[in-house]
N, CA, C and O atoms as CSV, one atom per row, in Angstrom:
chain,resi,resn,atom,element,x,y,z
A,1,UNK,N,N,-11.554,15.281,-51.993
A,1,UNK,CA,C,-10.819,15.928,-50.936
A,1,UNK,C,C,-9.728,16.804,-51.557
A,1,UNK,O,O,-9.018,16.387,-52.473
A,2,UNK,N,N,-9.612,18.047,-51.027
A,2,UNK,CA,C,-8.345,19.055,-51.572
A,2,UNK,C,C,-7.836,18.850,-50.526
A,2,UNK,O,O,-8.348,18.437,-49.486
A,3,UNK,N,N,-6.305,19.263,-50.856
A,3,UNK,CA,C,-5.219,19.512,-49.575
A,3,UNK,C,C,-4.547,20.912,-50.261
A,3,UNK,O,O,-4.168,21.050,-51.424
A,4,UNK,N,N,-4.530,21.697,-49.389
A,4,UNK,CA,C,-3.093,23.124,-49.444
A,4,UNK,C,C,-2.804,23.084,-48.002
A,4,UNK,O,O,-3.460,22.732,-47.022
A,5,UNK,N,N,-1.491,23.602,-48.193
A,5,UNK,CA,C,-0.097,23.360,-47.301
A,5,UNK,C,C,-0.509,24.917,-46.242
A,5,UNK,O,O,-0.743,25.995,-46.787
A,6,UNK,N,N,-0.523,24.786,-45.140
A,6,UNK,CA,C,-0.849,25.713,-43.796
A,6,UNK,C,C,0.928,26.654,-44.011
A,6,UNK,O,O,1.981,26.434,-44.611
A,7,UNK,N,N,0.441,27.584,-43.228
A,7,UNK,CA,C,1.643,28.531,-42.807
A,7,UNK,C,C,3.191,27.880,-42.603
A,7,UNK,O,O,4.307,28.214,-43.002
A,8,UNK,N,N,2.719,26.880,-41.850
A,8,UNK,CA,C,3.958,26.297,-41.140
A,8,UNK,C,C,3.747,24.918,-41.861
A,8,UNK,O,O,3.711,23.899,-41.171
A,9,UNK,N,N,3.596,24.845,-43.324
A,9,UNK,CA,C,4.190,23.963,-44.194
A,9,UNK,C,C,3.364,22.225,-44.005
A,9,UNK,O,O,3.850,21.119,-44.243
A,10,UNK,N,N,1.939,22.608,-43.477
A,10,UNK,CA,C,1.257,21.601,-42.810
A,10,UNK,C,C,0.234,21.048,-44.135
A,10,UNK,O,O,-0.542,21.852,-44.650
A,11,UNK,N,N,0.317,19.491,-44.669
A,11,UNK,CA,C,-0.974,19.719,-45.479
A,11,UNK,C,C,-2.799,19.666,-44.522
A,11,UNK,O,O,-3.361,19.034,-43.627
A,12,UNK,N,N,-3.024,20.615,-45.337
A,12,UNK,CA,C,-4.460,20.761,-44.578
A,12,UNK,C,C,-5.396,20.265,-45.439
A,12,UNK,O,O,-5.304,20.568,-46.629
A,13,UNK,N,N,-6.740,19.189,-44.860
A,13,UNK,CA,C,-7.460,18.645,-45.335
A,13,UNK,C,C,-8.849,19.153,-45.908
A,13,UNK,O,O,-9.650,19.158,-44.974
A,14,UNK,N,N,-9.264,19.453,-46.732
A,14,UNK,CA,C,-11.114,19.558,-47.199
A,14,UNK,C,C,-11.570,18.782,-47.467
A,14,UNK,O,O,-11.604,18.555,-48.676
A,15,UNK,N,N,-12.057,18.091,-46.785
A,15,UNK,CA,C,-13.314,17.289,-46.797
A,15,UNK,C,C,-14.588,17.384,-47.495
A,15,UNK,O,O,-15.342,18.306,-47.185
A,16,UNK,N,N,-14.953,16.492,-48.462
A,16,UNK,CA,C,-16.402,16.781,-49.069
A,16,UNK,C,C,-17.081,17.011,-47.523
A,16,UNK,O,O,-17.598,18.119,-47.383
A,17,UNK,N,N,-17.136,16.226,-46.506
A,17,UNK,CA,C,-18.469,16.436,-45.408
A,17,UNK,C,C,-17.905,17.799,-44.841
A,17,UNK,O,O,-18.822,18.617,-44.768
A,18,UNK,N,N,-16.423,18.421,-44.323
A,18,UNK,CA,C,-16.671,20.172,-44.042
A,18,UNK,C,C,-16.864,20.737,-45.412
A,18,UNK,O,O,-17.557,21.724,-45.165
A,19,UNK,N,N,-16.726,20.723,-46.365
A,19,UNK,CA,C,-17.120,20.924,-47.047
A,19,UNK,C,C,-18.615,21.383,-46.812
A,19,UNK,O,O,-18.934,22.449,-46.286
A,20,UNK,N,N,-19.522,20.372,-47.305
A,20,UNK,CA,C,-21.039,20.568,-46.945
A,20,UNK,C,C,-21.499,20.797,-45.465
A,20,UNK,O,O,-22.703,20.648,-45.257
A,21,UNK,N,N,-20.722,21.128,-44.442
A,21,UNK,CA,C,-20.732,21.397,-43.345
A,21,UNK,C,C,-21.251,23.248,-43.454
A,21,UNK,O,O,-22.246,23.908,-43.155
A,22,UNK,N,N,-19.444,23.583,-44.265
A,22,UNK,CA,C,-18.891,24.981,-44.420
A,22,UNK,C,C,-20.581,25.933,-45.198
A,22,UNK,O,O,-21.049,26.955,-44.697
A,23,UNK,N,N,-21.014,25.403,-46.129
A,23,UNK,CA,C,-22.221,25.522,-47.318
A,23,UNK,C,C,-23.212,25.525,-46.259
A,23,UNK,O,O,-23.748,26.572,-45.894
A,24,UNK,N,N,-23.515,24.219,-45.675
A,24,UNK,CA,C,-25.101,24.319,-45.263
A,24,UNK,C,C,-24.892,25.315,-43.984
A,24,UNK,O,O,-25.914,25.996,-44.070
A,25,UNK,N,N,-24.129,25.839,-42.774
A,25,UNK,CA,C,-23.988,26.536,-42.016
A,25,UNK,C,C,-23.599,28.021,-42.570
A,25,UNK,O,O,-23.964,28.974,-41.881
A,26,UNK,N,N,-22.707,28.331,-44.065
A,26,UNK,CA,C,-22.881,29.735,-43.798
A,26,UNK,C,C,-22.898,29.871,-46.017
A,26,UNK,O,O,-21.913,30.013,-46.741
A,27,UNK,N,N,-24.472,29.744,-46.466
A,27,UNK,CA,C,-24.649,29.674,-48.050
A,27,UNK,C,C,-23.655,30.275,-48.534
A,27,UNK,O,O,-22.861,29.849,-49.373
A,28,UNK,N,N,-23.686,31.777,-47.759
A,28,UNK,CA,C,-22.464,32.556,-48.745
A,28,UNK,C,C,-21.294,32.178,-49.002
A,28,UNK,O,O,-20.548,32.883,-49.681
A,29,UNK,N,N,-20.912,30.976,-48.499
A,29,UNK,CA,C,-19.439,30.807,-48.795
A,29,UNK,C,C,-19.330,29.582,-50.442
A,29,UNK,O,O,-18.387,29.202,-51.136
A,30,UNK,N,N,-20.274,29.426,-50.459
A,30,UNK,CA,C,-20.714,28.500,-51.700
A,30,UNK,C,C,-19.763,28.890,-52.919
A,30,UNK,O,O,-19.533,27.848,-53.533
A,31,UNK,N,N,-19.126,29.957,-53.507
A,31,UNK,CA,C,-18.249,30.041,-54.490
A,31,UNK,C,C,-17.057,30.420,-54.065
A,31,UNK,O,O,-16.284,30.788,-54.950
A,32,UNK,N,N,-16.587,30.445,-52.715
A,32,UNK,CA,C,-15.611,30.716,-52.093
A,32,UNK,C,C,-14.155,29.577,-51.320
A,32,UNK,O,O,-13.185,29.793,-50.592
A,33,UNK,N,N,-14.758,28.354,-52.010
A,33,UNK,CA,C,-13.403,27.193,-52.112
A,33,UNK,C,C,-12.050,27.637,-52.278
A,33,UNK,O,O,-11.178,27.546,-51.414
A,34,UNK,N,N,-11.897,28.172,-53.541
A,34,UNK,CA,C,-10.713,28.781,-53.896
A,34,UNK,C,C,-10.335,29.878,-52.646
A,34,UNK,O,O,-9.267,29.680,-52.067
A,35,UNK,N,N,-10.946,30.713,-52.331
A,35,UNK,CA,C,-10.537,32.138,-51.273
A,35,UNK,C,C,-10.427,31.075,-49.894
A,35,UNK,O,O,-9.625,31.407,-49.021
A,36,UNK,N,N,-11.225,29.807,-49.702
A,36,UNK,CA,C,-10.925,29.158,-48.928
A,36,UNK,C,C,-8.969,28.889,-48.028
A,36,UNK,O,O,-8.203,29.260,-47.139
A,37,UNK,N,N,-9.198,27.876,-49.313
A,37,UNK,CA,C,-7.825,27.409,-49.690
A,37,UNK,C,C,-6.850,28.134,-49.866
A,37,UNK,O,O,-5.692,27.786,-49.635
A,38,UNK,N,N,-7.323,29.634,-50.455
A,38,UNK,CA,C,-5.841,30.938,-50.512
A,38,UNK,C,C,-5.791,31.196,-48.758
A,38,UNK,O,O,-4.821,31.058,-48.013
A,39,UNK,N,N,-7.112,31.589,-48.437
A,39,UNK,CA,C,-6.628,32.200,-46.734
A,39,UNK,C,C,-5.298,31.135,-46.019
A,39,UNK,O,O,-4.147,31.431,-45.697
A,40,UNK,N,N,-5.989,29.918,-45.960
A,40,UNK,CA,C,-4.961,28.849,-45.289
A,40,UNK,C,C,-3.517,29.117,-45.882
A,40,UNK,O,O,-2.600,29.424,-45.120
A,41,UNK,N,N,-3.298,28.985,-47.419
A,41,UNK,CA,C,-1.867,28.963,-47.739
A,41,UNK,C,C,-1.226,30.601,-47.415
A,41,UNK,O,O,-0.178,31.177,-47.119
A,42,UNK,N,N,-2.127,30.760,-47.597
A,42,UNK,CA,C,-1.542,32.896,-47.903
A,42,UNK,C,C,-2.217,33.605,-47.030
A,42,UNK,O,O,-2.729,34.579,-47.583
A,43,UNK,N,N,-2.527,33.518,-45.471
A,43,UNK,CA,C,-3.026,34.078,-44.516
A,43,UNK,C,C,-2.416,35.701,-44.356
A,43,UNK,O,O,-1.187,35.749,-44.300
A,44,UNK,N,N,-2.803,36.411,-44.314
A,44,UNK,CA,C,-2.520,37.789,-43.149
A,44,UNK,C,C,-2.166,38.142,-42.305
A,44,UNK,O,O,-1.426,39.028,-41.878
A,45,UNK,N,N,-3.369,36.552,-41.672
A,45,UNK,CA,C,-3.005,36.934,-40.079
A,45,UNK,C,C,-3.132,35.439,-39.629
A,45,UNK,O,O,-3.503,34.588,-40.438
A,46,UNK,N,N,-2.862,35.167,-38.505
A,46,UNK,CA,C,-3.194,33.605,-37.740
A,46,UNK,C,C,-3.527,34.037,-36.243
A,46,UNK,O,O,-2.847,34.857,-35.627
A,47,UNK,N,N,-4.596,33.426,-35.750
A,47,UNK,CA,C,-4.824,33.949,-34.611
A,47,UNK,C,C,-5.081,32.246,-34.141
A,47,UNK,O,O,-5.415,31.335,-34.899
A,48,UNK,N,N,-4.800,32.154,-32.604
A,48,UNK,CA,C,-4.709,31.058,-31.799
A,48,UNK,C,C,-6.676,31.173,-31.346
A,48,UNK,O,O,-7.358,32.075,-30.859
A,49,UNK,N,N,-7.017,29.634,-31.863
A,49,UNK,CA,C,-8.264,29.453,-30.841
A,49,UNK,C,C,-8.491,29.068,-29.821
A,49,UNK,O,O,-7.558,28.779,-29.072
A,50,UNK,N,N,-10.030,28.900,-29.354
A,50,UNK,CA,C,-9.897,28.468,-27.925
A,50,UNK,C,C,-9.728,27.094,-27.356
A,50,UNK,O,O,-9.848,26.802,-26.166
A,51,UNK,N,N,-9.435,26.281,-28.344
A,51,UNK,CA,C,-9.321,24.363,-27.931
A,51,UNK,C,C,-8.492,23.941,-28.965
A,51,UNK,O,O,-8.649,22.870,-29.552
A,52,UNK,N,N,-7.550,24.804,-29.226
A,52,UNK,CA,C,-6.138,24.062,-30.108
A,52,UNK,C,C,-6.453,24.767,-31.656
A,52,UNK,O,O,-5.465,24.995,-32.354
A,53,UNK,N,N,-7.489,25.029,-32.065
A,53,UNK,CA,C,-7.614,24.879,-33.419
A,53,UNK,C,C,-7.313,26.502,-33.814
A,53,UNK,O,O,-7.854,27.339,-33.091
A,54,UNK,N,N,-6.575,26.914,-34.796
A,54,UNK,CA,C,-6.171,28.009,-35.529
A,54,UNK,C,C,-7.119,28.445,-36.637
A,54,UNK,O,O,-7.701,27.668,-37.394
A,55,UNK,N,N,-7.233,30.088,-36.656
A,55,UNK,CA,C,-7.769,30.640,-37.161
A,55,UNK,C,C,-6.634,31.658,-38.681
A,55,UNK,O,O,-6.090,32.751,-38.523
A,56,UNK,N,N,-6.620,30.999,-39.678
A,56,UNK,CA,C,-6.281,31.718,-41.158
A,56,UNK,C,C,-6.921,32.690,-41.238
A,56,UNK,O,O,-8.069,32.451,-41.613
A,57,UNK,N,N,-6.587,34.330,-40.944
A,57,UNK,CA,C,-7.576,35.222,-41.752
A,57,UNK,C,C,-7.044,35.772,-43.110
A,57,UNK,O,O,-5.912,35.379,-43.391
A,58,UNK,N,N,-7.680,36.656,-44.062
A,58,UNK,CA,C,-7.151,37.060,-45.186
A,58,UNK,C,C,-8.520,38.161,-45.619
A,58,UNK,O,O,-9.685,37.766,-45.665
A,59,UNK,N,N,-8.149,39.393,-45.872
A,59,UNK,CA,C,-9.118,40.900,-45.854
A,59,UNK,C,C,-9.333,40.350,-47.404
A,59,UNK,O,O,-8.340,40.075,-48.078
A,60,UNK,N,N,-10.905,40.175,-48.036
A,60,UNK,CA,C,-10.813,40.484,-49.559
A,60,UNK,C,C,-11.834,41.563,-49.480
A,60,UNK,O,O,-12.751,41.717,-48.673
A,61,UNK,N,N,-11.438,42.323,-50.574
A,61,UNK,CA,C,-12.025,43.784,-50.727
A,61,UNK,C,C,-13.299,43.287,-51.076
A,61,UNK,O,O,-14.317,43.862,-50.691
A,62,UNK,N,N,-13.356,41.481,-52.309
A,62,UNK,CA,C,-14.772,41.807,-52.832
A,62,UNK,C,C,-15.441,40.239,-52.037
A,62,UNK,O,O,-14.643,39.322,-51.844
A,63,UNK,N,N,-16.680,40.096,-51.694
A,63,UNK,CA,C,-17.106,39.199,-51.596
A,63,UNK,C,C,-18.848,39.383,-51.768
A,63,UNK,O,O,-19.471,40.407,-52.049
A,64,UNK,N,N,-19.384,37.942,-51.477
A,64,UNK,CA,C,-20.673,37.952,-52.225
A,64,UNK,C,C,-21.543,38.890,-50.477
A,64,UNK,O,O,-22.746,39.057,-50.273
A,65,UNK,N,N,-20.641,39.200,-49.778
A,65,UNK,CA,C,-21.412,40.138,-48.985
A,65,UNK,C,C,-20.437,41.670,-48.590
A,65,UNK,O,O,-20.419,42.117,-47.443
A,66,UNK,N,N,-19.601,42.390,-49.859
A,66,UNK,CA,C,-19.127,43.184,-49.504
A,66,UNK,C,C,-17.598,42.944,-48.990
A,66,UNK,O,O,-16.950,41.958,-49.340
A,67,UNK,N,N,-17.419,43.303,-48.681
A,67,UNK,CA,C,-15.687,43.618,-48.165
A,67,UNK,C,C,-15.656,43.045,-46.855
A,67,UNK,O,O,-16.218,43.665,-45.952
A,68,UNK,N,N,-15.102,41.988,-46.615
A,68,UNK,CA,C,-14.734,41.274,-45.763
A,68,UNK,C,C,-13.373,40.478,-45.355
A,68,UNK,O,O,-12.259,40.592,-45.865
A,69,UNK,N,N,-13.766,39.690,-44.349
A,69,UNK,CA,C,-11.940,39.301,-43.999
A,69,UNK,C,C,-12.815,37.667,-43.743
A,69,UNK,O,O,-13.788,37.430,-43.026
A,70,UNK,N,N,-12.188,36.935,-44.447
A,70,UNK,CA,C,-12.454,35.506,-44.642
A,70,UNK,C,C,-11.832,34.313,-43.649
A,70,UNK,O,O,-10.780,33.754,-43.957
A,71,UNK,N,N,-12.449,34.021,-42.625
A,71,UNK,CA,C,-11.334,33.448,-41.688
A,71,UNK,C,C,-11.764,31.685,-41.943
A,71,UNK,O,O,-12.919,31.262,-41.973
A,72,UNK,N,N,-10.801,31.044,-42.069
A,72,UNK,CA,C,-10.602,29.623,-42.132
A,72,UNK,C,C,-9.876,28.672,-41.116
A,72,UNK,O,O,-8.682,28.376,-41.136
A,73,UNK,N,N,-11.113,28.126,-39.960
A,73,UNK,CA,C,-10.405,27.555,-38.949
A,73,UNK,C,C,-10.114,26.022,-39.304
A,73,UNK,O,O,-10.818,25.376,-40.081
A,74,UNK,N,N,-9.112,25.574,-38.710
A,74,UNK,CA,C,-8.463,24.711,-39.160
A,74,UNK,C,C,-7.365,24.136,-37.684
A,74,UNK,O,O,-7.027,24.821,-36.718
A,75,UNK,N,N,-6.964,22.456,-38.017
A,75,UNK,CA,C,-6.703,22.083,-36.677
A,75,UNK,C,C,-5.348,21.342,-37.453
A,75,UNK,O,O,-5.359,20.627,-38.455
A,76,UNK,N,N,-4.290,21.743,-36.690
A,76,UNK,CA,C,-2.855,21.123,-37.132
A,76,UNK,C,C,-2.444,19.703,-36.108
A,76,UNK,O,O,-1.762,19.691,-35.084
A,77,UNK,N,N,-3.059,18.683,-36.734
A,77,UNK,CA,C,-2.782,17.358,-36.086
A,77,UNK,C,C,-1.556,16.992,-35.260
A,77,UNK,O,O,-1.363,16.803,-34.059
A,78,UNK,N,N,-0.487,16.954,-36.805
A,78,UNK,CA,C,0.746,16.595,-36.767
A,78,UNK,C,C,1.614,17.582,-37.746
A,78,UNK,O,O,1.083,18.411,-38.485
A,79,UNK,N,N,3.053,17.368,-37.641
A,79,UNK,CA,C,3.383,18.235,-38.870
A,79,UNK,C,C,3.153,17.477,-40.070
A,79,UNK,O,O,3.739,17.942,-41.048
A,80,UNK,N,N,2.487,16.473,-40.274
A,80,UNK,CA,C,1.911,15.861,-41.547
A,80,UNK,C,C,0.475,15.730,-41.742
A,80,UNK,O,O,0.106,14.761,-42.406
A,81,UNK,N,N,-0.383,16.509,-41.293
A,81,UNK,CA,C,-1.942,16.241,-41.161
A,81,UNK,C,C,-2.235,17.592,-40.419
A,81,UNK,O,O,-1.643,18.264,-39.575
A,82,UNK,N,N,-3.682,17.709,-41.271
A,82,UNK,CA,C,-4.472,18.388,-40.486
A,82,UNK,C,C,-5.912,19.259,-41.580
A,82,UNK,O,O,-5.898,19.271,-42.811
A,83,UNK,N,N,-6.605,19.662,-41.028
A,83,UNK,CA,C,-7.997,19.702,-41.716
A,83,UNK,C,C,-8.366,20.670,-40.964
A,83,UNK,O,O,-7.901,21.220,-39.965
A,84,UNK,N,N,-9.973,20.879,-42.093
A,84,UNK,CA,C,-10.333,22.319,-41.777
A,84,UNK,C,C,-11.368,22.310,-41.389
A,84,UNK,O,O,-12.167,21.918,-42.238
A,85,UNK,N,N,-12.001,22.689,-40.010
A,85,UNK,CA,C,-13.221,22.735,-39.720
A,85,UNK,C,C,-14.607,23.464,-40.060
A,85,UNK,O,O,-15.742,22.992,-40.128
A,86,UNK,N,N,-14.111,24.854,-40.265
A,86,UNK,CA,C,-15.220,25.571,-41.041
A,86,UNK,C,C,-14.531,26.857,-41.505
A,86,UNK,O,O,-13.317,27.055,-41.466
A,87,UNK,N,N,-15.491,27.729,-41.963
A,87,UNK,CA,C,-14.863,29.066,-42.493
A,87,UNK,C,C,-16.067,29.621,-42.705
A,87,UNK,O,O,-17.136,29.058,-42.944
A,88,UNK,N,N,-15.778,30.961,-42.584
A,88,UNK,CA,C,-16.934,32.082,-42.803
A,88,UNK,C,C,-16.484,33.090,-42.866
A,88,UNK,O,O,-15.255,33.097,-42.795
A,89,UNK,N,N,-17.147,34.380,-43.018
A,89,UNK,CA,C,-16.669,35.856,-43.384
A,89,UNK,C,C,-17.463,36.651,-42.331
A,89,UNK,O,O,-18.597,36.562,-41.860
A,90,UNK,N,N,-16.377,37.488,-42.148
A,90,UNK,CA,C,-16.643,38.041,-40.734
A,90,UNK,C,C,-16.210,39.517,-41.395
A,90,UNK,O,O,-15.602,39.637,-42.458
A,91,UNK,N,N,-16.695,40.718,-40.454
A,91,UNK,CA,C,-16.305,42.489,-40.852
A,91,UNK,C,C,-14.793,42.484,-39.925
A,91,UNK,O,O,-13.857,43.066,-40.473
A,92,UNK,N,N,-14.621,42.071,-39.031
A,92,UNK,CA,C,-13.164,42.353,-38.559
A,92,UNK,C,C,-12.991,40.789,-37.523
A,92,UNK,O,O,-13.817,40.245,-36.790
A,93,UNK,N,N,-11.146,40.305,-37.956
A,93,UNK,CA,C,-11.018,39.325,-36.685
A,93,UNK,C,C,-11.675,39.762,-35.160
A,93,UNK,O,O,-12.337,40.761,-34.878
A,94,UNK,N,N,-11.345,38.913,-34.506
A,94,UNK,CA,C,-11.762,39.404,-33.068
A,94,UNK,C,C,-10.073,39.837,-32.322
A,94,UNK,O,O,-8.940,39.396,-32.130
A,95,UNK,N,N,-10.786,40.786,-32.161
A,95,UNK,CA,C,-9.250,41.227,-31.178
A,95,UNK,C,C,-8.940,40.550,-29.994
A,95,UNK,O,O,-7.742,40.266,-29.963
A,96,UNK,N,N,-9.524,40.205,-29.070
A,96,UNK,CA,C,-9.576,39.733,-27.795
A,96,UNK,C,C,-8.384,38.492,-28.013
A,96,UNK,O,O,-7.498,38.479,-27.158
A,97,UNK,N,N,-8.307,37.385,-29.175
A,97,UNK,CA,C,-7.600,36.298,-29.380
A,97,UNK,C,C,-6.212,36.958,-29.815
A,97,UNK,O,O,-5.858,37.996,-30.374
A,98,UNK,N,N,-5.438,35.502,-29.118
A,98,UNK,CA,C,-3.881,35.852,-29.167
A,98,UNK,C,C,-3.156,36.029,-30.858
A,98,UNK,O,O,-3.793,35.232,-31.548
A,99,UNK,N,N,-2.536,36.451,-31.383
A,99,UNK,CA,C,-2.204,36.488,-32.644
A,99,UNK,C,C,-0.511,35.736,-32.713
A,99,UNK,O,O,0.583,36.048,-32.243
A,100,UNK,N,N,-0.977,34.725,-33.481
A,100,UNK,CA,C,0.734,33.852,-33.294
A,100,UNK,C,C,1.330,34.399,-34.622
A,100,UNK,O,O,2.500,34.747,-34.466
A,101,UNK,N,N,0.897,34.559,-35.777
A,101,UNK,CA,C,1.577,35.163,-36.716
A,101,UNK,C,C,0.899,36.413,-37.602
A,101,UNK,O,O,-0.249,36.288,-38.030
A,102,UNK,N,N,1.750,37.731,-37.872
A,102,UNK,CA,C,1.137,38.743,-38.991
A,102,UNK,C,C,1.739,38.847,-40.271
A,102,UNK,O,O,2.946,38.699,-40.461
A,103,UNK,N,N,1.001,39.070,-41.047
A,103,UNK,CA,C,1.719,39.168,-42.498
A,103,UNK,C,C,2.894,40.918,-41.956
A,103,UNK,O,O,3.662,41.424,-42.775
């Protein structure tokens, strides 16, 4: 299990099972742990989801599909807990969702 610390100073959990969750639902993210773990600590952007859980984005110029923005959703328990549900790479956030913090 890794932990890095969320925006608002939260440790956030990786799980070996999201872990193999994150892998078997989207391959490409398979060398992307590390860019994982940077989006959460060093986000861009934070956008509010639709059942509590927050969205980390972060633009990387290079990835194993081109230039993308890496979003890492993740659920803030308590201010002492909280874990990450999945992550994938997307061409742009979605605009439609509320944005609670911008770089």
């Amino acid at each position: 299990m890794l932990i890095v610390y969320s925006h608002n100073n939260v440790p956030i959990r990786l799980t070996v099972e999201r872990w193999q969750h994150i892998v078997y639902r989207h391959p490409e993210m398979e060398l992307q742990r590390e860019q994982i773990l940077d989006t959460l600590a060093k986000p861009d952007l934070i956008q509010q989801g639709d059942f509590g859980e927050l969205l980390a984005i972060r633009f990387y110029p290079k990835t194993p599909l081109t230039s993308k923005f890496l979003v890492a959703v993740y659920r803030e328990v308590s201010s002492n807990d909280g874990f990450i549900l999945t992550a994938y790479l997307t061409n742009r956030p979605l605009g439609k969702r509320v944005i609670i913090w911008k770089r």
